[in-house]
Rosetta silent file (secondary structure, phi, psi, omega in degrees, C-alpha in Angstrom):
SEQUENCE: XXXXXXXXXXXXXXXXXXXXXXXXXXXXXXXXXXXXXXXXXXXXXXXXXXXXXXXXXXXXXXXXXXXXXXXXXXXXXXXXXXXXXXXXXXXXXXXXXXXXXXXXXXXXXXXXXXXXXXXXXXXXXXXXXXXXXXXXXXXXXXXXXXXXXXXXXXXXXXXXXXXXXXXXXXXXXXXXXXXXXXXXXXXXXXXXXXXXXXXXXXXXXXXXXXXXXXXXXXXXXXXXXXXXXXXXXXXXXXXXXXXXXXXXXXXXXXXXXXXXXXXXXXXXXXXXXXXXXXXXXXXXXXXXXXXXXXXXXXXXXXXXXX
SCORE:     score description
SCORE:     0.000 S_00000001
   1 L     0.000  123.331  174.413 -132.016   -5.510  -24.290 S_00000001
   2 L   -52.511  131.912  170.484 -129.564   -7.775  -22.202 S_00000001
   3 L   -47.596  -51.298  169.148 -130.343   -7.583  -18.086 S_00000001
   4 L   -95.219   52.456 -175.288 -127.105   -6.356  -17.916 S_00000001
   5 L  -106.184  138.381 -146.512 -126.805   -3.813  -19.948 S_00000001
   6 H   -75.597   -5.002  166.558 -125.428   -0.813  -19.003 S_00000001
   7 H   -77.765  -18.417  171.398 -128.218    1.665  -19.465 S_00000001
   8 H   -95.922   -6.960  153.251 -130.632   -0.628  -17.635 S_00000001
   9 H   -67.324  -32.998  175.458 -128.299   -0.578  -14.649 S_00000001
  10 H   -71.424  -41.552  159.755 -128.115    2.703  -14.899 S_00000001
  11 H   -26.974  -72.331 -156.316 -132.116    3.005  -14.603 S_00000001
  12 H   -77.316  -14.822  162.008 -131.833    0.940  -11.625 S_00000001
  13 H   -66.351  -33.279  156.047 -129.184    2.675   -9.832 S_00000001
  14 H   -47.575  -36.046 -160.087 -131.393    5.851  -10.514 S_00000001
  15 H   -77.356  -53.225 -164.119 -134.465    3.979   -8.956 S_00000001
  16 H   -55.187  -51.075 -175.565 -132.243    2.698   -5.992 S_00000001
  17 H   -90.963  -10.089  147.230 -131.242    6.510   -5.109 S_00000001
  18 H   -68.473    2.171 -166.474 -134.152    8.256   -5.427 S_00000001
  19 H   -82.013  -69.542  179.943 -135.364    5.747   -3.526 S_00000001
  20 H   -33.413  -68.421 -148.168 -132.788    6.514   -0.797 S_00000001
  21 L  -100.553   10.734  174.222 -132.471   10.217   -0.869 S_00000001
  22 L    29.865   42.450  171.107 -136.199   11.094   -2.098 S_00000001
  23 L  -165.646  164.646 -174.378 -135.308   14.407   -4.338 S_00000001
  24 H   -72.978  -42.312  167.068 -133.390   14.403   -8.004 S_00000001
  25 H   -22.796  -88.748  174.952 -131.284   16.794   -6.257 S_00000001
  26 H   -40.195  -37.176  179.330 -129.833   14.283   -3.652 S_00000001
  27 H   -92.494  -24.407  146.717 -129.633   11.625   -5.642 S_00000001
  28 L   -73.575   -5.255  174.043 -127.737   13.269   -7.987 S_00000001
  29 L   -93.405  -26.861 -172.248 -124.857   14.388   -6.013 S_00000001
  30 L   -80.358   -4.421  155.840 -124.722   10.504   -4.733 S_00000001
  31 L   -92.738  -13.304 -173.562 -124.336    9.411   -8.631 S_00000001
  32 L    95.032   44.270 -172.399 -122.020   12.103   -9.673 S_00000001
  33 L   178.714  144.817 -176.999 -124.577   13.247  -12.053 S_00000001
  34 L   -37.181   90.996 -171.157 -127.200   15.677  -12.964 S_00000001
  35 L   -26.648  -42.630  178.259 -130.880   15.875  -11.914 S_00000001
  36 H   -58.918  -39.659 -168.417 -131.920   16.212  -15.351 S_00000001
  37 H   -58.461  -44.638 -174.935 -130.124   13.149  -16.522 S_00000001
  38 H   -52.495  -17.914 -155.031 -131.628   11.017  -13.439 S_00000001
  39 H   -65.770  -49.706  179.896 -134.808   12.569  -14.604 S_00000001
  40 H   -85.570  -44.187 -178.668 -134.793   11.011  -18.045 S_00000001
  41 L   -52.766   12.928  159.824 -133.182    7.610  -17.051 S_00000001
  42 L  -114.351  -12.626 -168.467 -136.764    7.150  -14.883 S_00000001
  43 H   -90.074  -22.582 -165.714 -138.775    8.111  -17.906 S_00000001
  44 H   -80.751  -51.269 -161.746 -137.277    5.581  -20.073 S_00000001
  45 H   -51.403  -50.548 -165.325 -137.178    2.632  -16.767 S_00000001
  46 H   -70.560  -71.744 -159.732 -141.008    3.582  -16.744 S_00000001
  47 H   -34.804  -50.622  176.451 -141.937    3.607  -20.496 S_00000001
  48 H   -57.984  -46.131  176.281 -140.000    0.203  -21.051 S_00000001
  49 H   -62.570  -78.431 -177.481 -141.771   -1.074  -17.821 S_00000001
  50 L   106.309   13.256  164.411 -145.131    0.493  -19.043 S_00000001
  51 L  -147.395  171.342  165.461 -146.061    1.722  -15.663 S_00000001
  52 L   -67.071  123.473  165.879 -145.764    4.844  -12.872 S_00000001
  53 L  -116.921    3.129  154.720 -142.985    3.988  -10.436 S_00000001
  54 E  -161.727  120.625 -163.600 -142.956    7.263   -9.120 S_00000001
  55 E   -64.082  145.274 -176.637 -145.127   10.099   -8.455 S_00000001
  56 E  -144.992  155.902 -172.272 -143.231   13.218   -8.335 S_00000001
  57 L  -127.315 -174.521 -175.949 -144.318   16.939   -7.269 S_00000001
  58 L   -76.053  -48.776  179.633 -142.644   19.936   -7.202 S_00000001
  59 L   -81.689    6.567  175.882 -141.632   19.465   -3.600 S_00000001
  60 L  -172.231  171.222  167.873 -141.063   15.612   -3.152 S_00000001
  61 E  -132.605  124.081 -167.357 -141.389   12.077   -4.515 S_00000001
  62 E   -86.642   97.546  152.498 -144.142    9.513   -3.587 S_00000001
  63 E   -37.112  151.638  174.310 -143.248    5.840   -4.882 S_00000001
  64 L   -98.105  172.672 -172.558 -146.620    3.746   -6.151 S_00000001
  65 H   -88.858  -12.427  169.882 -146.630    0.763   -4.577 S_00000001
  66 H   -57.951  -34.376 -170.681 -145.578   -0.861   -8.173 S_00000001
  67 H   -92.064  -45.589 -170.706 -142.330    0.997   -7.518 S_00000001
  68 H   -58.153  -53.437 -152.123 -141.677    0.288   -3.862 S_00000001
  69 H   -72.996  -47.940  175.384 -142.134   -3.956   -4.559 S_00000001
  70 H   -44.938  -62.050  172.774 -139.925   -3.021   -7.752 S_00000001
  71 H   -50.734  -53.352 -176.534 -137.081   -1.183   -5.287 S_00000001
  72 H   -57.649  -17.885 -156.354 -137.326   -4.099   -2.647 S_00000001
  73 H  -103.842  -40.585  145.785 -136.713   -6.418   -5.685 S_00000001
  74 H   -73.443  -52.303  159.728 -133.567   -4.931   -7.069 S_00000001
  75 L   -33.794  -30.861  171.050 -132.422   -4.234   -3.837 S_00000001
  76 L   -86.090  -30.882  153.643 -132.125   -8.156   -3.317 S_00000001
  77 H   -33.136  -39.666 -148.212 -130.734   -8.322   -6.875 S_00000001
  78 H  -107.657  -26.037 -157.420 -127.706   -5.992   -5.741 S_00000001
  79 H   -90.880 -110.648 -151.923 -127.371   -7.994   -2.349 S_00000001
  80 H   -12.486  -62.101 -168.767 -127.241  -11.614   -4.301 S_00000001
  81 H   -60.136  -46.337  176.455 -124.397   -9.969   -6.771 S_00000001
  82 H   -64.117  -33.907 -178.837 -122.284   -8.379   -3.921 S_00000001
  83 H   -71.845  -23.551  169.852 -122.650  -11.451   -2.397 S_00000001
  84 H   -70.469  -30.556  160.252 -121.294  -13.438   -5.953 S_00000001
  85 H   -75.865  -69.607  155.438 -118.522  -10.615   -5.827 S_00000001
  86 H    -3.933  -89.859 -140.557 -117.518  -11.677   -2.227 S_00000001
  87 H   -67.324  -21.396  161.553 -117.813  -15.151   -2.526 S_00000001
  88 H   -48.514  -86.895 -166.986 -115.222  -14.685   -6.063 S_00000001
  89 L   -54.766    6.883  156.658 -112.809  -12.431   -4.313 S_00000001
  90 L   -89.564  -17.981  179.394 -112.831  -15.007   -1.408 S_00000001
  91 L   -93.170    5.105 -177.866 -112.436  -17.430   -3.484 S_00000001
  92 L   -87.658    9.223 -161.939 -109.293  -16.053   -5.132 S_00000001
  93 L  -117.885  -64.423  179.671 -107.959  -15.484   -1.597 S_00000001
  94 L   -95.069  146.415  170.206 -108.568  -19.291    0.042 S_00000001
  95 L   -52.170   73.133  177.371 -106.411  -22.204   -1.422 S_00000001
  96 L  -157.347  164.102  172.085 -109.101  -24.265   -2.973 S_00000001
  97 E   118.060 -128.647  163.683 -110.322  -25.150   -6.322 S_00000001
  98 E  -142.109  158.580 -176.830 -108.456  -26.895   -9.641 S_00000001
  99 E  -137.442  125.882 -161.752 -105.259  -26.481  -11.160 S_00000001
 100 L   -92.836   55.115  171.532 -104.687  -28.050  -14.763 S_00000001
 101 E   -70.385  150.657  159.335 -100.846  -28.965  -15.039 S_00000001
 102 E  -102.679  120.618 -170.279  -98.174  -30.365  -17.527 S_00000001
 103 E  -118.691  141.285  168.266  -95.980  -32.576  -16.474 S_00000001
 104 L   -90.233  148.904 -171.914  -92.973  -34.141  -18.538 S_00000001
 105 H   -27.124  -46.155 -143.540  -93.903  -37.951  -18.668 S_00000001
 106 H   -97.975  -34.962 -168.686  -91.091  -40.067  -17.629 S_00000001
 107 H   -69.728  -38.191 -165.285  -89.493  -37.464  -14.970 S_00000001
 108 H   -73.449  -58.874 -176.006  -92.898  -36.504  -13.833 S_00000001
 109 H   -51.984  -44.254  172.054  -94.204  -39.881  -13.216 S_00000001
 110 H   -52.862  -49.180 -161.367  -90.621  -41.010  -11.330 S_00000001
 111 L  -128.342  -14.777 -165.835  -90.129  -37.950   -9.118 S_00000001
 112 L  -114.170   28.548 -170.318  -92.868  -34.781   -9.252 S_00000001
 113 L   -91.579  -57.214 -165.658  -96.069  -37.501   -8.930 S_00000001
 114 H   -71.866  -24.806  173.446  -95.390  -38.015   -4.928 S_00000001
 115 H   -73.325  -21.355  178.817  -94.860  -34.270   -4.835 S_00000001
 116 H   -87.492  -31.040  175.863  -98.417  -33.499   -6.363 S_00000001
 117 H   -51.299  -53.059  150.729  -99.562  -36.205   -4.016 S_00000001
 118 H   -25.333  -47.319 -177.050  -98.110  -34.248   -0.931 S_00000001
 119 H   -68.003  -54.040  170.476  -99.478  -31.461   -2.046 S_00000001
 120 H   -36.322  -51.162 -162.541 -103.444  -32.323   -2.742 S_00000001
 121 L   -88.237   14.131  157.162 -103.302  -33.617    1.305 S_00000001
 122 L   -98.349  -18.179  177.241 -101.810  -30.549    2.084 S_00000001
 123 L  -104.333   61.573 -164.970 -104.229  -28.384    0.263 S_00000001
 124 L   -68.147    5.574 -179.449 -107.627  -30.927    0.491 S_00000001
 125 L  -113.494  -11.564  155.930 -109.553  -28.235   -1.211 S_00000001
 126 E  -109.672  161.441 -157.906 -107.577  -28.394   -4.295 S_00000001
 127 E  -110.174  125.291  140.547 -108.129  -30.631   -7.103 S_00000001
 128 E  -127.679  165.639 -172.865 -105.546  -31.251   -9.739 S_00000001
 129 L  -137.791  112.148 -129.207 -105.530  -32.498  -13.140 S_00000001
 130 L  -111.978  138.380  146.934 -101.772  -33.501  -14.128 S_00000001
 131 E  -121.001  107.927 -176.018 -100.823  -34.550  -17.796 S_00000001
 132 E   -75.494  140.645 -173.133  -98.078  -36.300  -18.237 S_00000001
 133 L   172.599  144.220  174.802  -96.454  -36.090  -21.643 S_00000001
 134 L   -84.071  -23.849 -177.133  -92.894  -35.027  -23.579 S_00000001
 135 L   -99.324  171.494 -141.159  -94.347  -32.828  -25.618 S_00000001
 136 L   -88.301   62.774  165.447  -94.553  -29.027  -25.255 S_00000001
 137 L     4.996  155.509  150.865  -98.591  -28.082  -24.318 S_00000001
 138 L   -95.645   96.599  156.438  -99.502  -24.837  -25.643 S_00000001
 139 H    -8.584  -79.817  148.985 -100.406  -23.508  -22.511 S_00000001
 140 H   -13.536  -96.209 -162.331 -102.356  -20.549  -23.790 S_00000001
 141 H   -84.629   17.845 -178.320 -104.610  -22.109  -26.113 S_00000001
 142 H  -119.196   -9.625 -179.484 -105.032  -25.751  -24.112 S_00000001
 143 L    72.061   20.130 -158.049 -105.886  -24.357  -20.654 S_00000001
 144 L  -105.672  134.787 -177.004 -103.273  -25.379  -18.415 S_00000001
 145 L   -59.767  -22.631 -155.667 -102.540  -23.229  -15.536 S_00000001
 146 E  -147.648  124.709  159.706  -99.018  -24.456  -15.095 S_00000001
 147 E  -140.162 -175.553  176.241  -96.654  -26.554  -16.637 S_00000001
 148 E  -131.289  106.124 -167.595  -92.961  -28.060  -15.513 S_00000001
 149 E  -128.683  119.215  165.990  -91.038  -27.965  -18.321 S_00000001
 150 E  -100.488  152.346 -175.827  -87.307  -29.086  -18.971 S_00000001
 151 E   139.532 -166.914  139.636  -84.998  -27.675  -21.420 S_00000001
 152 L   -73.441  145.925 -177.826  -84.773  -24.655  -23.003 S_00000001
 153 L   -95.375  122.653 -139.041  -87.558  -21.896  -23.110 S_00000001
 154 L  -125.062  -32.224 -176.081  -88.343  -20.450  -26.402 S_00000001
 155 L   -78.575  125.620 -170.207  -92.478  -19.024  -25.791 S_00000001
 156 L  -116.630   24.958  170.286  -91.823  -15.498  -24.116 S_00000001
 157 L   -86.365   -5.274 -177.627  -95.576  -15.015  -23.888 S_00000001
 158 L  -113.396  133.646  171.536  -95.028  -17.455  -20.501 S_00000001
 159 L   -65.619  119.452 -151.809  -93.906  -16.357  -17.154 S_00000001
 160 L  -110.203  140.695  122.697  -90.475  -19.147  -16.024 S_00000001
 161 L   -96.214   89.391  173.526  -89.394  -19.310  -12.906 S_00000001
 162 L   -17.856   48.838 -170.930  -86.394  -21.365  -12.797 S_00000001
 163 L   -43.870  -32.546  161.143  -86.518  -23.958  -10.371 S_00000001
 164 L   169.093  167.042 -178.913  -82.738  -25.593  -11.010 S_00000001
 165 E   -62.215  154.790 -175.296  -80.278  -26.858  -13.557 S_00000001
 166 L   -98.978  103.035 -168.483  -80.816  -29.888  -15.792 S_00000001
 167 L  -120.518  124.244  178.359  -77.686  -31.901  -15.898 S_00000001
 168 E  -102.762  123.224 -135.878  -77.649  -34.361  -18.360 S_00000001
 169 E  -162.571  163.377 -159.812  -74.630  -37.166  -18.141 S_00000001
 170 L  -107.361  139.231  166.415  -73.148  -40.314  -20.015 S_00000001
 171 L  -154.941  152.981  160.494  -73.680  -43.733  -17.996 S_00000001
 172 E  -159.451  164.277  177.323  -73.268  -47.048  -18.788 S_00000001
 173 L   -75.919  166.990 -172.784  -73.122  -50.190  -17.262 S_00000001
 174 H   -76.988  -16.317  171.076  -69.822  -51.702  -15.811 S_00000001
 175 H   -77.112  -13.954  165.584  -70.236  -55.035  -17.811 S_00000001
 176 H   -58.089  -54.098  149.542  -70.726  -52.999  -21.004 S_00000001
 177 H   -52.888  -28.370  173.578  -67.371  -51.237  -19.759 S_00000001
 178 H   -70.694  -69.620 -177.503  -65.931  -54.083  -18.875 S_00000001
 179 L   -85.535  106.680 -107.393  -66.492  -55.676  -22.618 S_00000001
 180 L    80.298  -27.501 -150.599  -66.227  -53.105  -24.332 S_00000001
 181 L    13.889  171.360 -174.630  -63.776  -50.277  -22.410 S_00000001
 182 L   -84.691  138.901  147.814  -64.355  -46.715  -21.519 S_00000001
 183 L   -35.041  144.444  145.296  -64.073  -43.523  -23.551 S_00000001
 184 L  -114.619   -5.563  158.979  -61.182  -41.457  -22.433 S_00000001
 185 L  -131.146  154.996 -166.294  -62.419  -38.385  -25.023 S_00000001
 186 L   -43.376  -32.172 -159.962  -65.691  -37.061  -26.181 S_00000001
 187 L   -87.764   -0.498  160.459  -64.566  -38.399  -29.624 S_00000001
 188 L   -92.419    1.714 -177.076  -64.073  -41.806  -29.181 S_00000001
 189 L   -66.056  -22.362 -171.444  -68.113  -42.513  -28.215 S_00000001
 190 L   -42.972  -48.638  172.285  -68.085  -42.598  -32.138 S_00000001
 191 L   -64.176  -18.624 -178.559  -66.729  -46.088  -31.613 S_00000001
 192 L   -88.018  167.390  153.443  -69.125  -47.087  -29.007 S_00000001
 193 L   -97.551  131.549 -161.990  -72.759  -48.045  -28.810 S_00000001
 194 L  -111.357   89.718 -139.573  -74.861  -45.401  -28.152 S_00000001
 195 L   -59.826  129.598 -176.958  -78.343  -45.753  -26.926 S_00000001
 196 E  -142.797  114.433 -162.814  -80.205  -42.734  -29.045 S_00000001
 197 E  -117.040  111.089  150.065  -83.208  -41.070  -27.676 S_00000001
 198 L   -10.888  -50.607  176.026  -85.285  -39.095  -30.316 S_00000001
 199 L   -53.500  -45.564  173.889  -86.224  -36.771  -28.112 S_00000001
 200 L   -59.377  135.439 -160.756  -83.499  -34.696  -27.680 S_00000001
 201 L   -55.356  -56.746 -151.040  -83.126  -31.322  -30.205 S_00000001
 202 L   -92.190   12.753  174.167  -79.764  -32.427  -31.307 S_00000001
 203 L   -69.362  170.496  -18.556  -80.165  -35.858  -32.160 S_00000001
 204 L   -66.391   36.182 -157.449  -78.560  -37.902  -33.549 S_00000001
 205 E  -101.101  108.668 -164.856  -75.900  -35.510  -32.225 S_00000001
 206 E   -94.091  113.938  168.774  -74.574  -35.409  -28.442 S_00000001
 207 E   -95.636  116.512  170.917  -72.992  -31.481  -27.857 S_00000001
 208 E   -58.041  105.843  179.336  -70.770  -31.869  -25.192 S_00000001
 209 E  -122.378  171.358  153.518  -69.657  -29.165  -22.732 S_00000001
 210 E  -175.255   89.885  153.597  -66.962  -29.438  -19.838 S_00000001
 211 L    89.099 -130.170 -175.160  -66.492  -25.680  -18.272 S_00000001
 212 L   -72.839  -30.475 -166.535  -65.394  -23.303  -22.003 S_00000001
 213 E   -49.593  153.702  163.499  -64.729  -26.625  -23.848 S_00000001
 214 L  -172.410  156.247 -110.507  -67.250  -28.075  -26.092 S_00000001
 215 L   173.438  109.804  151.886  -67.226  -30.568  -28.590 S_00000001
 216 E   -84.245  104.710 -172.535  -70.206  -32.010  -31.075 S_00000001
 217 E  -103.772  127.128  171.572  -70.175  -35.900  -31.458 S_00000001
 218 E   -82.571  129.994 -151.486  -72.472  -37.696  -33.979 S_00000001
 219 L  -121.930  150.347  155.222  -73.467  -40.738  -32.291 S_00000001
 220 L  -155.121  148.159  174.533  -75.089  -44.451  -33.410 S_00000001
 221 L  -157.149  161.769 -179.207  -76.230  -47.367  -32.013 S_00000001
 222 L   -93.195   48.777  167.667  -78.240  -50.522  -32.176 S_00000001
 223 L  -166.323  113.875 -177.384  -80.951  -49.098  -30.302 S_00000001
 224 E  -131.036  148.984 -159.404  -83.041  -45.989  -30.223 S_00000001
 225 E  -173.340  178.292  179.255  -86.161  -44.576  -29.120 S_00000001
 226 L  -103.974   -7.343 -156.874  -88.506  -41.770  -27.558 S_00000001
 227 L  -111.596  145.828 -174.218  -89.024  -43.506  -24.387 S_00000001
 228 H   -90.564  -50.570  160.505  -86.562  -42.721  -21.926 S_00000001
 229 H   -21.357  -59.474 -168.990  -87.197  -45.317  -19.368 S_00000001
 230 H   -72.315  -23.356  163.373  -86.547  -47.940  -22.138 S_00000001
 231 H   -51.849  -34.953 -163.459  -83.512  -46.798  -22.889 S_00000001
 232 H   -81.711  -10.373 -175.662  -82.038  -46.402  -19.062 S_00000001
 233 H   -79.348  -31.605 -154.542  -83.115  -50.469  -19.058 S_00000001
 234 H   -84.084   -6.988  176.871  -81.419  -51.604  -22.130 S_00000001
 235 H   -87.036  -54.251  172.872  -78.262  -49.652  -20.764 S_00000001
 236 H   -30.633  -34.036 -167.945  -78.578  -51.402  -16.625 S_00000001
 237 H   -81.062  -24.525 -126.670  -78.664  -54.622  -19.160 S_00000001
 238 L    61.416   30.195  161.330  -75.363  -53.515  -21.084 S_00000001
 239 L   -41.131  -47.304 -135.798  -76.769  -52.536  -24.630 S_00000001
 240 L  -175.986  146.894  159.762  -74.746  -49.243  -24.789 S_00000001
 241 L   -89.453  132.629 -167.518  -74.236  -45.805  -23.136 S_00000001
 242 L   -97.636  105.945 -156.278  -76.521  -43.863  -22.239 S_00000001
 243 L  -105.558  133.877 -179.126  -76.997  -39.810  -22.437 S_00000001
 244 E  -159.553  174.120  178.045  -79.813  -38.764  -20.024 S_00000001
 245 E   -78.405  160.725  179.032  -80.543  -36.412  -17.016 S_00000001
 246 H   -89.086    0.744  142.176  -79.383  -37.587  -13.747 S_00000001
 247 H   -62.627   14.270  177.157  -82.645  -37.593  -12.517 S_00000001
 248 H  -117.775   -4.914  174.814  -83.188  -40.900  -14.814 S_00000001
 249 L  -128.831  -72.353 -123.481  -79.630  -42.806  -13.356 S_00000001
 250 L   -37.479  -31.581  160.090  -79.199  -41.318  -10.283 S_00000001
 251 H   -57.140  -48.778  170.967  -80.639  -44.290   -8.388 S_00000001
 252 H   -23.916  -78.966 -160.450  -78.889  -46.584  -10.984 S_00000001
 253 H   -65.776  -32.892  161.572  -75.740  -44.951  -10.267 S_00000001
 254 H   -55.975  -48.563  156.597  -76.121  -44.994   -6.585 S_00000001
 255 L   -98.756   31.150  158.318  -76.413  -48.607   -6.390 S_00000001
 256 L    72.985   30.565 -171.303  -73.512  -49.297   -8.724 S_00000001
 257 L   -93.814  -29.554 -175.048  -76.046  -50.790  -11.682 S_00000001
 258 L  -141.271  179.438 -159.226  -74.726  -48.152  -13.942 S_00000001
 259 E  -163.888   91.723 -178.468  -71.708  -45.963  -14.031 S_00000001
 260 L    -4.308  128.324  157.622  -70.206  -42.411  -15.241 S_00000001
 261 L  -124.660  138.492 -178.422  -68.658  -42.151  -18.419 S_00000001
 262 L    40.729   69.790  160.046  -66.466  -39.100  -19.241 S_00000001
 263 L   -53.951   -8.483  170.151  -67.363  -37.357  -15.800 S_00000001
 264 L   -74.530  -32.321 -175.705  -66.279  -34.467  -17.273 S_00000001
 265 L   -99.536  145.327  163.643  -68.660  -33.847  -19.780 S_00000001
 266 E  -161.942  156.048 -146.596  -72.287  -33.542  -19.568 S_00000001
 267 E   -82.483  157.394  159.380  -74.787  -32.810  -22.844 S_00000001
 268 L    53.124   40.070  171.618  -77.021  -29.433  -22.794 S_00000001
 269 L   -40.061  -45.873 -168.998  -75.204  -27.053  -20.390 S_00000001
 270 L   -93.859   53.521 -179.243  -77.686  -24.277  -20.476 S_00000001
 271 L  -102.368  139.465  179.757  -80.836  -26.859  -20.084 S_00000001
 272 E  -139.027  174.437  138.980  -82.889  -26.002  -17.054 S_00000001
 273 E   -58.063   46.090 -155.947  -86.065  -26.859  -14.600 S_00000001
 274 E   -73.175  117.701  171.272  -88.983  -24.720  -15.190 S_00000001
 275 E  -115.799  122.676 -175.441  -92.120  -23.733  -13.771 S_00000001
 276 E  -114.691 -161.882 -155.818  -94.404  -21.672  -16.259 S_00000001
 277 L   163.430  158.108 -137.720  -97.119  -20.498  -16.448 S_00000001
 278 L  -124.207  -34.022 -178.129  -99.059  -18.311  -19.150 S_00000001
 279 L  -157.107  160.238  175.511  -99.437  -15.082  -16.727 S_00000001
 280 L   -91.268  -19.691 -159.884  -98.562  -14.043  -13.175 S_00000001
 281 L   -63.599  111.323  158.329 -101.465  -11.387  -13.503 S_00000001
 282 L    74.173   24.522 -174.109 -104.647  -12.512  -11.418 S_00000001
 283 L  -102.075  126.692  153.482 -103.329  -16.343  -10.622 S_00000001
 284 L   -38.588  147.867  161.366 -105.447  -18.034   -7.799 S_00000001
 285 H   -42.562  -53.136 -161.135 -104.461  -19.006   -3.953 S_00000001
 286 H   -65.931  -73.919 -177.537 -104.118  -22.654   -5.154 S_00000001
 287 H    -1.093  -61.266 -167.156 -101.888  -20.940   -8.085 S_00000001
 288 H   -75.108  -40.602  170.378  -99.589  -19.204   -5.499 S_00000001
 289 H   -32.317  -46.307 -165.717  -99.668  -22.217   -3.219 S_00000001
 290 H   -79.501  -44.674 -170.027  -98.220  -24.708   -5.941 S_00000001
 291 H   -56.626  -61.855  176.350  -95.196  -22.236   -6.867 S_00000001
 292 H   -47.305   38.304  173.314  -94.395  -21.893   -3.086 S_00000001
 293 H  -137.585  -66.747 -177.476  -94.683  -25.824   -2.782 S_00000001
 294 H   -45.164  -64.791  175.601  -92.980  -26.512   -6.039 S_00000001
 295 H   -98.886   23.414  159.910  -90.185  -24.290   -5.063 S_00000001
 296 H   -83.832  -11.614 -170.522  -89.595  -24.943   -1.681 S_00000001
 297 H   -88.373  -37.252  173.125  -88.983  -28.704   -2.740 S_00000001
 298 H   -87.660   21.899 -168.522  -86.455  -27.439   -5.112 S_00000001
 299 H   -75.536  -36.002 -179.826  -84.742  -24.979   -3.012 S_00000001
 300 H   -98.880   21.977 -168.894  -82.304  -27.069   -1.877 S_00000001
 301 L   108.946  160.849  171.507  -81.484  -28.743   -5.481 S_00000001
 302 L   -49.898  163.197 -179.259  -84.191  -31.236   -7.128 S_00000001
 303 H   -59.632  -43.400 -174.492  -85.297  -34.072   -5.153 S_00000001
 304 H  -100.241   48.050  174.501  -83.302  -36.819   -6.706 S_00000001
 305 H  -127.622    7.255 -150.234  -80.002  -35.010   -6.122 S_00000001
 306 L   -96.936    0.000    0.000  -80.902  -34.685   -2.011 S_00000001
């Protein structure tokens, strides 16, 4: 029979309150339960045991001294667990321990790395362990407490909080415009070269919005790939235009290296900024810590828009 199984707890809760309240009586109104029942739950605690742990008369009950060292001995049992119950529900209470995130690779490394860094020295008692990677974790069955995921969300077994929009935009450089000229409609990139990253649901296809308009262009070029990074260089060199989030130009474009094409348009209108998570039910202080952290940084738009 397993220590903790519930008939030999129940023995010892029987032991513990006759211990207390010295009559079957007494001790049964403090379990919610019958003197006879307590009655048999010590015959079996002895017979398995193999010795008298309590003498009992009509008018009282003597312990042996086999039973009193037995009572002091569970009694220490029950402190050491309430104290293992404590030290849990404290620790689900203070900000400390580890938290197992998903990150996506290229965005993650660029802009949410110095944000986990911030965080760890603001929280020194939590540890995390970040994976960077484009593809979609199973959460669930992989073990990750968290992930940051862009795009759409399709698993509705995970709880999303929306952290902000994904805006995804045409850039290229100006000597590439310059030799080359700019689109003035979605439907001339057909003529252009178009840098074409793999990744994206709809490749090779660019869907197009600008407010109700919207507009599907089949796209080619002489250069394509999963890596996003390699893509935003070969466009800064003038390969080609480039469709990507604007966290992936937005310095670029800020120091004039690259340059808007068809500001009107941008790819993946309903694409979003996600923090998930598998359940809200029972998530740790570090847990609650990261969302509040995560989305106070994004409160005022994403990082690389501020």
């Amino acid at each position: 029979m397993d220590a903790f199984d519930s008939r030999r707890a129940d023995e010892l809760a029987t032991l513990l309150a006759l211990h207390e309240q010295r009559s079957f009586a007494a001790a049964g109104r403090q379990l919610a339960r019958h003197p006879t029942v307590l009655s048999k739950r010590l015959n079996a605690l002895e017979q398995r045991l193999g010795i008298r742990l309590v003498e009992r008369t009509t008018r009282q009950l003597r312990f042996t001294d086999e039973g009193e060292r037995l009572v002091a001995r569970v009694r220490e049992a029950s402190r050491l667990i309430a104290e293992a119950e404590q030290e849990a529900a404290e620790g689900a209470a203070a900000v400390r321990g580890r938290l197992r995130l998903a990150l996506p690779a290229a965005m993650g490394r660029r802009w949410l790395s110095g944000l986990l860094a911030d965080f760890v020295l603001a929280y020194p008692q939590v540890t995390i362990d970040a994976e960077y990677a484009d593809r979609f974790v199973d959460l669930v069955g992989e073990g990750f407490d968290a992930a940051i995921r862009v795009g759409e969300l399709a698993d509705n077994r995970l709880v999303a909080r929306k952290l902000g929009d994904h805006l995804r935009i045409l850039c290229a450089s100006p000597a590439y415009l310059a030799r080359q000229g700019e689109p003035l409609d979605p439907q001339q990139l057909s003529e252009h070269n178009c840098l074409g990253f793999s990744g994206l649901r709809s490749f090779p296809e660019w869907r197009l919005n600008s407010g109700k308009q919207q507009i599907s262009v089949r796209v080619s070029g002489s250069l394509r790939g999963n890596d996003n990074e390699a893509l935003l260089e070969a466009a800064r060199r003038g390969v080609g235009i480039l469709a990507g989030g604007d966290w992936l130009m937005g310095e670029d474009l800020a120091a004039g290296r690259l340059v808007r094409v068809l500001p009107q348009w941008q790819l993946d209108v309903a694409a979003g900024i996600y923090l998930v998570r598998p359940s809200a039910r029972l998530s740790s202080a570090a847990m609650g810590a990261f969302k509040a952290w995560i989305e106070e940084r994004f409160k005022d738009g994403p990082p690389w828009r501020s």
